[in-house]
Short mmCIF file of the C-alpha atoms (twelve columns), coordinates in Angstrom:
data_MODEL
# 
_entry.id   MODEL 
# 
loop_
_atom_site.group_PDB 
_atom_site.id 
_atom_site.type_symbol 
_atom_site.label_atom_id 
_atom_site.label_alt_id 
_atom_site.label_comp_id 
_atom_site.label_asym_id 
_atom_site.label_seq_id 
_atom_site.Cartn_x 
_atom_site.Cartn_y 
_atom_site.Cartn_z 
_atom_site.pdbx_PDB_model_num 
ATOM 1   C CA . UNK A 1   88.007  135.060 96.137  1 
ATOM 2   C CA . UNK A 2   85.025  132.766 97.003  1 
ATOM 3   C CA . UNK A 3   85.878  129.338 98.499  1 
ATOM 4   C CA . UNK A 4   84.718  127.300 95.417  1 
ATOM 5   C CA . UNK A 5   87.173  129.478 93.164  1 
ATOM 6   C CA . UNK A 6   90.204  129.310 95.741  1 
ATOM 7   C CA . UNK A 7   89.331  125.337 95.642  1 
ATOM 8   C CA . UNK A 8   89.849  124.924 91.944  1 
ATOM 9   C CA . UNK A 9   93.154  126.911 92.164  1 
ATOM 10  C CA . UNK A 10  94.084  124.594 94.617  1 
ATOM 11  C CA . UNK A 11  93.649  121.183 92.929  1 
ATOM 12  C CA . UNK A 12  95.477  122.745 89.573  1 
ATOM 13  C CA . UNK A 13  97.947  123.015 92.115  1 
ATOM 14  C CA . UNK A 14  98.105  119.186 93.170  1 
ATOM 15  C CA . UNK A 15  97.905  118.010 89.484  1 
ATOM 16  C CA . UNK A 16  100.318 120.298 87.429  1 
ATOM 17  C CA . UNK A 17  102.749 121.017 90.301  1 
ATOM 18  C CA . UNK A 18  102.618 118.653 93.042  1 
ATOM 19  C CA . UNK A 19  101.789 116.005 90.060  1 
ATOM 20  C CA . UNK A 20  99.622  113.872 92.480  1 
ATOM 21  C CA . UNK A 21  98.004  111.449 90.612  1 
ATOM 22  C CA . UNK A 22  94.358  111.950 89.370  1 
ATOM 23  C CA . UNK A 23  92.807  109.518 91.675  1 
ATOM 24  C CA . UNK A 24  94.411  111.498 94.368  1 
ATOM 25  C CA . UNK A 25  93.117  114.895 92.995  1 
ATOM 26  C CA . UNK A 26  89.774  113.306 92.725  1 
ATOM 27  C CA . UNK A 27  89.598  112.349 96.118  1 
ATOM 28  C CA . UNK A 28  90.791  116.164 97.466  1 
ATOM 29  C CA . UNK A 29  87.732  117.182 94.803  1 
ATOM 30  C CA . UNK A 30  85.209  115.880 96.337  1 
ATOM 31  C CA . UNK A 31  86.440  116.617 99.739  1 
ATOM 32  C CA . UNK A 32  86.827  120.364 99.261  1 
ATOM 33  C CA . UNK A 33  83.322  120.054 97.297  1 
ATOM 34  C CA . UNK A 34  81.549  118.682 100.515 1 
ATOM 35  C CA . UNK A 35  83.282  121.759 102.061 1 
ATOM 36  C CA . UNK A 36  82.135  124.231 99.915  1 
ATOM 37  C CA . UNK A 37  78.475  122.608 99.966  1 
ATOM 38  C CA . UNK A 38  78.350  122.481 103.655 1 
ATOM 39  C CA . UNK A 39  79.685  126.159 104.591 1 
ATOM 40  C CA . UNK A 40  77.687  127.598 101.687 1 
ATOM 41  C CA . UNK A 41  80.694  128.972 99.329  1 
ATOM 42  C CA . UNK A 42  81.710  132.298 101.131 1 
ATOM 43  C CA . UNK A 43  84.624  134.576 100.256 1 
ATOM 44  C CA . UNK A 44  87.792  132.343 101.130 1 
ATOM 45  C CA . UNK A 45  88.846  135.227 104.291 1 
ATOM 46  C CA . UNK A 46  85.745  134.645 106.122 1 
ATOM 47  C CA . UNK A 47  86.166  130.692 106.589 1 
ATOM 48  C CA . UNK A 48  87.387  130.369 110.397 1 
ATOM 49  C CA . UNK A 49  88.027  127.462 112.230 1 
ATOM 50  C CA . UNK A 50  84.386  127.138 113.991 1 
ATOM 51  C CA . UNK A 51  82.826  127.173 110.370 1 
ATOM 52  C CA . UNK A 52  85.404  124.420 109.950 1 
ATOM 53  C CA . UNK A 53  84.791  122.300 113.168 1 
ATOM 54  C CA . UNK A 54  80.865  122.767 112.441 1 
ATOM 55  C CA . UNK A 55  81.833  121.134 108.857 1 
ATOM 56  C CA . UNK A 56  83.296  118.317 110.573 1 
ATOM 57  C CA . UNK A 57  80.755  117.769 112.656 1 
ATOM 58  C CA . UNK A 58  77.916  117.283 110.257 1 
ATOM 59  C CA . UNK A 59  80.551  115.032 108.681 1 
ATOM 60  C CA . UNK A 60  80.352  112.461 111.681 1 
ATOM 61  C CA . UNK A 61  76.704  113.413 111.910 1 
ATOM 62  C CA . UNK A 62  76.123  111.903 108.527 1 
ATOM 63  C CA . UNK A 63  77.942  108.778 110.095 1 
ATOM 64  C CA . UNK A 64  81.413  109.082 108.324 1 
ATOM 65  C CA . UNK A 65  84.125  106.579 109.748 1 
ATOM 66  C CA . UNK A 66  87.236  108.045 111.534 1 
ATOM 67  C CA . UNK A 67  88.997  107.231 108.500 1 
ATOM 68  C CA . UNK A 68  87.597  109.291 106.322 1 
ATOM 69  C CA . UNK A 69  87.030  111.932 108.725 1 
ATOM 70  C CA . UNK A 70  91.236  111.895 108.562 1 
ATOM 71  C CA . UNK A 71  91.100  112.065 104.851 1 
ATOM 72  C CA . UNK A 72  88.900  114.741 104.882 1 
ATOM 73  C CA . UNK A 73  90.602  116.666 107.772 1 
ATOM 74  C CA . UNK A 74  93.774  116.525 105.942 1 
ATOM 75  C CA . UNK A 75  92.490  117.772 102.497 1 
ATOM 76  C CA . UNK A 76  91.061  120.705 104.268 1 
ATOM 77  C CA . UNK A 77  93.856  121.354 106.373 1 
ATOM 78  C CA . UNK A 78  96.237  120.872 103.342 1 
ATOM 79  C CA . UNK A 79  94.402  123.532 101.351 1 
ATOM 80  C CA . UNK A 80  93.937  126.274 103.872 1 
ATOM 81  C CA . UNK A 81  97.827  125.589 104.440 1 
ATOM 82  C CA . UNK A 82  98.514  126.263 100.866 1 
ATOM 83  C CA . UNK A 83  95.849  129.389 100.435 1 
ATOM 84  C CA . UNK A 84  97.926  131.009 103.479 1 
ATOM 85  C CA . UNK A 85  101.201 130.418 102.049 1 
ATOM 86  C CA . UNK A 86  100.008 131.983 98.629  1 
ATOM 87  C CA . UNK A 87  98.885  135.000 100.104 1 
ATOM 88  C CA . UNK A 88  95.318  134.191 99.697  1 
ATOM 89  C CA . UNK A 89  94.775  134.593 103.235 1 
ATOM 90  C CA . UNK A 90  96.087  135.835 105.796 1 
ATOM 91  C CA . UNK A 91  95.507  133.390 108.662 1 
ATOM 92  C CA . UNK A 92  95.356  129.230 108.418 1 
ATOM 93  C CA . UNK A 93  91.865  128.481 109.859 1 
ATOM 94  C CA . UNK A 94  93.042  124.780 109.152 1 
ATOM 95  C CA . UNK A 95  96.091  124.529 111.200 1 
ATOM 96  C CA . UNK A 96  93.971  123.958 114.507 1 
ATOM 97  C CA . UNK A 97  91.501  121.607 113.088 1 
ATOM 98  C CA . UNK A 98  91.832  118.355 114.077 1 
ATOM 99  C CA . UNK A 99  90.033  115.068 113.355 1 
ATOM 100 C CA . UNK A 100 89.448  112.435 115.779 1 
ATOM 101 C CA . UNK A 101 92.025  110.028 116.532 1 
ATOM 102 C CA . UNK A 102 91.543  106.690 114.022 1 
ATOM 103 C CA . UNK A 103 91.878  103.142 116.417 1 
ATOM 104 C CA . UNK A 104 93.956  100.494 114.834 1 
ATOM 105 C CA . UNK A 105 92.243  98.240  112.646 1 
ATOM 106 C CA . UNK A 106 93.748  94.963  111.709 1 
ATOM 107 C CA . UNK A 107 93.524  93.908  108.072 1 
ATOM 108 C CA . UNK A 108 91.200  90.881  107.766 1 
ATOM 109 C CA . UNK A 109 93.148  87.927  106.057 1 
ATOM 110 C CA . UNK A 110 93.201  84.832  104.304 1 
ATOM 111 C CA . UNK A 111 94.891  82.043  105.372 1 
ATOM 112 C CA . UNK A 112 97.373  80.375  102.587 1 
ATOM 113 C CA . UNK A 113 95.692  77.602  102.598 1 
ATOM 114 C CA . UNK A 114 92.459  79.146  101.542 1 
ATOM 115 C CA . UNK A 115 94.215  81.215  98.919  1 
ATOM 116 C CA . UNK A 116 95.265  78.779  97.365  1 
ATOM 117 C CA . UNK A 117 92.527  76.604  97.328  1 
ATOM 118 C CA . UNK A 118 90.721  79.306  95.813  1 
ATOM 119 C CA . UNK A 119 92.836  79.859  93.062  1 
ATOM 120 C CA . UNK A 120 93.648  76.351  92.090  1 
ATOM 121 C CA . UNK A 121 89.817  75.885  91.683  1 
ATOM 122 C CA . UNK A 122 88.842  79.203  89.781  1 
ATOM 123 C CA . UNK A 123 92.492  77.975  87.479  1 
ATOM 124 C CA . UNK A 124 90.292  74.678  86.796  1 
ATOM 125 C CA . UNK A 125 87.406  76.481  85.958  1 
ATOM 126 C CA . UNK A 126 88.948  78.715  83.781  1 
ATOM 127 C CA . UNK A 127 89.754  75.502  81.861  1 
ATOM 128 C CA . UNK A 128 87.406  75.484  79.919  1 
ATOM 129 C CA . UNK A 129 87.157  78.700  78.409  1 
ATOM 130 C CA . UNK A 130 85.228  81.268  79.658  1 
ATOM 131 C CA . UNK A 131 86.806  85.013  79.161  1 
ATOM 132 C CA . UNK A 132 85.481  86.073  82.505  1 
ATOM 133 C CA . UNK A 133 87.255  83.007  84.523  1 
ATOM 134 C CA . UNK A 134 90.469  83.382  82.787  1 
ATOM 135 C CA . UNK A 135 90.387  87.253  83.574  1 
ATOM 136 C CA . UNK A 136 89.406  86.583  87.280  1 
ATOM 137 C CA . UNK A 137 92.072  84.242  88.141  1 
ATOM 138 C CA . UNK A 138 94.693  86.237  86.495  1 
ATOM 139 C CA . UNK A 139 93.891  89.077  88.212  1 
ATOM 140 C CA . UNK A 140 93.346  87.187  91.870  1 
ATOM 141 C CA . UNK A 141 96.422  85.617  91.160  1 
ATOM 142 C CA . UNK A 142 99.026  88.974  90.167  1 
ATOM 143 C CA . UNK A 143 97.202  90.666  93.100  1 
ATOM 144 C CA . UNK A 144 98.133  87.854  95.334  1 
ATOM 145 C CA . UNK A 145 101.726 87.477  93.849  1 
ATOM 146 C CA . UNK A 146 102.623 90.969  93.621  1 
ATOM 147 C CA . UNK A 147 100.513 92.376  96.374  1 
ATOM 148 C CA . UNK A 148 99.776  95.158  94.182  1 
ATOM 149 C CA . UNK A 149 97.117  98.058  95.415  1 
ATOM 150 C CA . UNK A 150 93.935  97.508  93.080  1 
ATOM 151 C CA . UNK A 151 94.141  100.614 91.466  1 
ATOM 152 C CA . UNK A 152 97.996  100.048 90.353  1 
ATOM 153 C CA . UNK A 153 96.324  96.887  88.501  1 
ATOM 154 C CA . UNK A 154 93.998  98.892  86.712  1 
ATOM 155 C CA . UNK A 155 96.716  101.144 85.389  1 
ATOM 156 C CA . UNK A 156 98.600  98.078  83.896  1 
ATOM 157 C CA . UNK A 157 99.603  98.505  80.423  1 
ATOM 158 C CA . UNK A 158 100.350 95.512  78.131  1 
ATOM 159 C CA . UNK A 159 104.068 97.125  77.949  1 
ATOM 160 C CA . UNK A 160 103.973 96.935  81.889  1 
ATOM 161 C CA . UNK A 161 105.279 93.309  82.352  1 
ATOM 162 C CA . UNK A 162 108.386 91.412  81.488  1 
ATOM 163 C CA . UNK A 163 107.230 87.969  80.765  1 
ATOM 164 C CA . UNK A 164 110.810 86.920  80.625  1 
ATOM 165 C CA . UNK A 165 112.156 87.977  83.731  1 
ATOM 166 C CA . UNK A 166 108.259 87.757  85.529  1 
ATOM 167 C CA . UNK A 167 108.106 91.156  86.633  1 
ATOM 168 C CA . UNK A 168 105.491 93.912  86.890  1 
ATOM 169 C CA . UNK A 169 106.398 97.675  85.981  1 
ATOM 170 C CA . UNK A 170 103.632 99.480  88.776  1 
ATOM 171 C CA . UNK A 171 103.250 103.425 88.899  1 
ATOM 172 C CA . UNK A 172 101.980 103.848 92.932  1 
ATOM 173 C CA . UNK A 173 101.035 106.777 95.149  1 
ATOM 174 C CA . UNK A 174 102.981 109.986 93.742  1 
ATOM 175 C CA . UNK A 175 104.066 108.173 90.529  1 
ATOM 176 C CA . UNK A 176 106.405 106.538 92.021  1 
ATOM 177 C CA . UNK A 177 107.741 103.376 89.922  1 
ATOM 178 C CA . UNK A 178 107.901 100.271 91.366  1 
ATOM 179 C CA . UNK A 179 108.985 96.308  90.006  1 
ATOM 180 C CA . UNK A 180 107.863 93.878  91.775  1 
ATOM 181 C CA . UNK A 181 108.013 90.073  90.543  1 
ATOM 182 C CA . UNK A 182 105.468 87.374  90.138  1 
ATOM 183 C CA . UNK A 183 105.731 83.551  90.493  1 
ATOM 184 C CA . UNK A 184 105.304 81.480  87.729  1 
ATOM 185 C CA . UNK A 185 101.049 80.473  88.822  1 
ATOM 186 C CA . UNK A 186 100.301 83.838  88.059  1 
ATOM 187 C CA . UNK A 187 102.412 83.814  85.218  1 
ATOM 188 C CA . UNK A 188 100.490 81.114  83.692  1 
ATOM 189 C CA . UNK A 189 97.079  82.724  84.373  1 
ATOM 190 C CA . UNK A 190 98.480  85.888  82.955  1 
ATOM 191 C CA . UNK A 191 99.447  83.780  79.479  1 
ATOM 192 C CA . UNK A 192 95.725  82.194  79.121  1 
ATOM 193 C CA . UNK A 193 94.217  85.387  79.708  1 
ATOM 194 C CA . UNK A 194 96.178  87.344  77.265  1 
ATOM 195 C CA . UNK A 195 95.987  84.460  74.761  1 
ATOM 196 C CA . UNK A 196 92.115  83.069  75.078  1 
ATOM 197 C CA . UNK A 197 90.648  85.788  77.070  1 
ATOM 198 C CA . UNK A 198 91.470  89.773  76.035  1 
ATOM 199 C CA . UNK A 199 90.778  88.876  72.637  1 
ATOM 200 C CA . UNK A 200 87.625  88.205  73.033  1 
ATOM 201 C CA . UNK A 201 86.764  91.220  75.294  1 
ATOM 202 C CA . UNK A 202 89.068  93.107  73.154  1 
ATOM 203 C CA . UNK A 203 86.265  92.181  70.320  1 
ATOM 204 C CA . UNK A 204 83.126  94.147  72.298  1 
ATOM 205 C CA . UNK A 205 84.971  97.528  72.320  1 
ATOM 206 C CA . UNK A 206 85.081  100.361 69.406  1 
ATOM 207 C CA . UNK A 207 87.100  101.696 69.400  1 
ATOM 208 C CA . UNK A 208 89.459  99.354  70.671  1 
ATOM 209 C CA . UNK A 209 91.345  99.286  73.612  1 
ATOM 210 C CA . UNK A 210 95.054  98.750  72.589  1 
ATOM 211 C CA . UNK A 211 97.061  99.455  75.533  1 
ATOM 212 C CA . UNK A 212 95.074  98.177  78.832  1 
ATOM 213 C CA . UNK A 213 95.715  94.930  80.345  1 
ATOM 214 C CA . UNK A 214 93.464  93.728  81.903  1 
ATOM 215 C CA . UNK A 215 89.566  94.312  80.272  1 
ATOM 216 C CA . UNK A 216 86.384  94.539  81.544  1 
ATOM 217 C CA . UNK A 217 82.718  92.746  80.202  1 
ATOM 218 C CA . UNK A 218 82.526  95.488  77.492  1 
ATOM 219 C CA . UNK A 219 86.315  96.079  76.607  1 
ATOM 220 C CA . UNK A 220 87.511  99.020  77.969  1 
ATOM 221 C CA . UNK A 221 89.669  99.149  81.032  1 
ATOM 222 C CA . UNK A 222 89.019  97.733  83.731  1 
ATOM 223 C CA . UNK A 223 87.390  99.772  86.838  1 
ATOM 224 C CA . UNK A 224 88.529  99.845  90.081  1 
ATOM 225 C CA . UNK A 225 84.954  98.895  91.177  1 
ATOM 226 C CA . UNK A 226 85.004  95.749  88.691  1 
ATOM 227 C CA . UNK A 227 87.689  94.672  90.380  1 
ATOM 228 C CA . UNK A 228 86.535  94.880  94.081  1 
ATOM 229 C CA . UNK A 229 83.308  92.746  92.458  1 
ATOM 230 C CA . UNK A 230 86.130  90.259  91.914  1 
ATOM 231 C CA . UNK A 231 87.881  89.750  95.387  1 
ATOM 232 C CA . UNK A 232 84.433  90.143  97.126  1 
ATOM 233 C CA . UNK A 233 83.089  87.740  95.468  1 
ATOM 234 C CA . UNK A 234 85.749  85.071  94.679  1 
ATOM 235 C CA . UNK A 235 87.824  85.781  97.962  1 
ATOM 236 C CA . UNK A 236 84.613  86.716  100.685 1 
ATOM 237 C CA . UNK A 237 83.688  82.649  101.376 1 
ATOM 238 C CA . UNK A 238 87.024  81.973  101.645 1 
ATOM 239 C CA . UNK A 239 87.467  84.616  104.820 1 
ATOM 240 C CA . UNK A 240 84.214  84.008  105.643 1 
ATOM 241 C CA . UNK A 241 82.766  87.812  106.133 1 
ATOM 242 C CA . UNK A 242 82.854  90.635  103.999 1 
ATOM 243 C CA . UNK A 243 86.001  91.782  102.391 1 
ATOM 244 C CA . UNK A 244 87.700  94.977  101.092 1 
ATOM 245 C CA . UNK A 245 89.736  95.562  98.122  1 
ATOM 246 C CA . UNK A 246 92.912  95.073  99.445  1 
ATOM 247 C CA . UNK A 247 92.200  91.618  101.152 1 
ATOM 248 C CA . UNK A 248 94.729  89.995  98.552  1 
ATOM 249 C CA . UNK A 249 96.972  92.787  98.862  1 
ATOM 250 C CA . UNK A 250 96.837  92.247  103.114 1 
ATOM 251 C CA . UNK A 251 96.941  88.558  102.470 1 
ATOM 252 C CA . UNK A 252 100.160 88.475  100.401 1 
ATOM 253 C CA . UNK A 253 102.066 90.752  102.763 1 
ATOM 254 C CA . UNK A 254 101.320 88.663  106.264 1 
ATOM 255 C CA . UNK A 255 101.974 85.410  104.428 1 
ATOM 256 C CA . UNK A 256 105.084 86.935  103.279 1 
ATOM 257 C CA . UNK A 257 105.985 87.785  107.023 1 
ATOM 258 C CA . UNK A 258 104.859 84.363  108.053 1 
ATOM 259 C CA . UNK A 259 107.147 83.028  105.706 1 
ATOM 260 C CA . UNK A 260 110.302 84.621  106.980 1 
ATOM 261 C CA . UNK A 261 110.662 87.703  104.288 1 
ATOM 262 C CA . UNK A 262 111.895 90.647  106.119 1 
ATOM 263 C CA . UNK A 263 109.846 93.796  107.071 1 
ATOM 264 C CA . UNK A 264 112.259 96.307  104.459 1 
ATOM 265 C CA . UNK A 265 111.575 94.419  101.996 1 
ATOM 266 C CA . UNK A 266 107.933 93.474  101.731 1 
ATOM 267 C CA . UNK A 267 107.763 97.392  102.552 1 
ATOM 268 C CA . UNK A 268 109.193 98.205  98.926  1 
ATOM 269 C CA . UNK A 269 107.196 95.278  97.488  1 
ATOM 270 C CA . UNK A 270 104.083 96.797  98.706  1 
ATOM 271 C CA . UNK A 271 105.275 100.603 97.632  1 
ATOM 272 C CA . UNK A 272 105.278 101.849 101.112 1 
ATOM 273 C CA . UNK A 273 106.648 105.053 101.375 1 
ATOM 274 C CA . UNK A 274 106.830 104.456 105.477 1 
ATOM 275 C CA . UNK A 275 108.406 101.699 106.883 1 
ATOM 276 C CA . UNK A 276 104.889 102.167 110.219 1 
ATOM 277 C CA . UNK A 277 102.326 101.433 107.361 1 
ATOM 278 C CA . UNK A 278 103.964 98.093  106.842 1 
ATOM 279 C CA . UNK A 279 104.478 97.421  110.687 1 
ATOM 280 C CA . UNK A 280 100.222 96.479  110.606 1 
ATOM 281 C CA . UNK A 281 101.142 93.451  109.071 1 
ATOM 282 C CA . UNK A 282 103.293 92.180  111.832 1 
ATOM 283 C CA . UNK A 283 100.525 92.483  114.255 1 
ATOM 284 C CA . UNK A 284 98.575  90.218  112.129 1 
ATOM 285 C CA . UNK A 285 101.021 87.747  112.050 1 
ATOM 286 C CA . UNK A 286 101.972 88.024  115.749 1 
ATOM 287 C CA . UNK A 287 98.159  87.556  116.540 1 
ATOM 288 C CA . UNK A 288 98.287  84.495  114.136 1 
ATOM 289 C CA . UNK A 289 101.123 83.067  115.451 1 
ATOM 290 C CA . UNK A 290 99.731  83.084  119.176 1 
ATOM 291 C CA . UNK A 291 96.367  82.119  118.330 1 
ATOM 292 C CA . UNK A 292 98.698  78.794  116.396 1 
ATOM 293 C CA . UNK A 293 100.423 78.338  119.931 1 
ATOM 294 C CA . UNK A 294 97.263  78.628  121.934 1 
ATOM 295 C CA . UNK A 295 95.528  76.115  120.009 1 
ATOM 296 C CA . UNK A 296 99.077  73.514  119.386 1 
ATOM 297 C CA . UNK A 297 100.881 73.870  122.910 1 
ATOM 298 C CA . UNK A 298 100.127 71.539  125.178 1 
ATOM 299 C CA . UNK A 299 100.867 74.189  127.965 1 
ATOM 300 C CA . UNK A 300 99.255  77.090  126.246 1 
# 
């Protein structure tokens, strides 16, 4: 069986049995594919761990980040893992690869003050009307008051929220279900968008969307990408630099820690499955509160 082939087999595999979720399985895609393209597509049994490490060198060649180099190293080492254990070969060329070691990055974040400064002014804004404002600051403000990933707000259905009790329904990582609540700002935004706002973008679309959310310019879903356009540009002055798509999501959690909520449980707000991937966002809030005493104590 050629590599390409084995591949295919493979990512069946991660949809139908492991059920990971299609983002997921597009990511392992189009890591495997860069294999495949790289080594040339041979017969799965002749793939051995130089042809591997040579990959993975052209991969930092082409000036990939250690993250992704760990993404990619785990996809491959994932599916020569599962091609041994299925008989398909005999010997894991993956299980010695290794990627190199990713340094700790703190998450760049807003302060509180700034958050809400910007969403009291894109609320005012939104005043008077336009679609696009009213989406944008209910979507800044449920990714702020949930601390929701950005793809979990794309997936929001209209049946995904209990206005009553102000709570989200979110399908994370592994289809996991989540609820996680909302205060009553982003409750508000969420009502003037869904009365004055989805309408109208509802109106560009045939046919039409009926069970999305939130709505992009056209009418269909809303894109991941659409949605990074959104924080970059609304939340980027506010931090003053470049931000990712998560800089709500990284806000929300260190504000939460600054304001006394406890690590468990802004790890199952957040849909953590480890309790060290939440752990970051003390860090950020120890460096935040030192930088407060350095600047405040008169003996600093």
């Amino acid at each position: 069986m050629i590599l390409s082939d084995a591949a295919e087999d493979y990512l069946r595999h991660l949809a139908h049995v492991r059920r990971l979720s299609p983002r997921t399985v597009r990511a392992y895609r189009g890591d495997l594919a860069d294999v495949v393209t790289v080594l040339g597509d041979p017969p799965l049994d002749r793939v051995d761990v130089e042809a591997l490490r040579e990959w993975l060198w052209q991969s930092v060649q082409r000036g990939h980040g250690k993250a992704t180099l760990a993404r990619r190293t785990a996809a491959v080492r994932g599916f020569f893992a599962w091609a041994c254990e299925t008989g398909l070969i005999a010997n894991d060329p993956g299980a010695r690869l290794v990627a190199p070691k990713r340094g700790r990055t703190l998450p760049k974040v807003a302060t509180a003050d700034g958050v809400a400064e910007l969403l009291d002014a894109l609320r005012e804004s939104a005043r008077e009307g336009d679609p696009t404002d009213l989406r944008d600051s209910a979507i800044l403000e449920i990714l702020y008051g949930t601390g929701i990933r950005v793809s979990e707000l794309c997936d929001l259905d209209l049946d995904s929220f209990d206005a009553g009790r102000r709570t989200l329904r979110v399908i994370g990582k592994g289809d996991k279900e989540r609820v996680v609540p909302y205060g009553a700002p982003a409750a508000q935004a969420l009502d003037a968008y869904l009365v004055r706002a989805r309408p109208v973008l509802l109106a560009r679309r045939e046919p039409r969307e009926a069970t999305a959310l939130f709505l992009g310019a056209r009418g269909a879903r809303i894109g991941a990408r659409s949605v990074y356009d959104v924080v970059a540009r609304r939340l980027g002055p506010v931090v003053g630099s470049t931000v990712g798509a998560h800089a709500l999501r990284h806000s929300a959690a260190t504000h939460l820690l600054d304001g006394g909520a406890d690590l468990r449980s802004v790890q199952e707000l957040l849909g953590h499955a480890s309790l060290g991937t939440t752990q970051v966002y003390t860090h950020v809030s120890n460096e935040r509160l030192a930088a407060t005493y350095r600047l405040a104590h008169p003996r600093a």
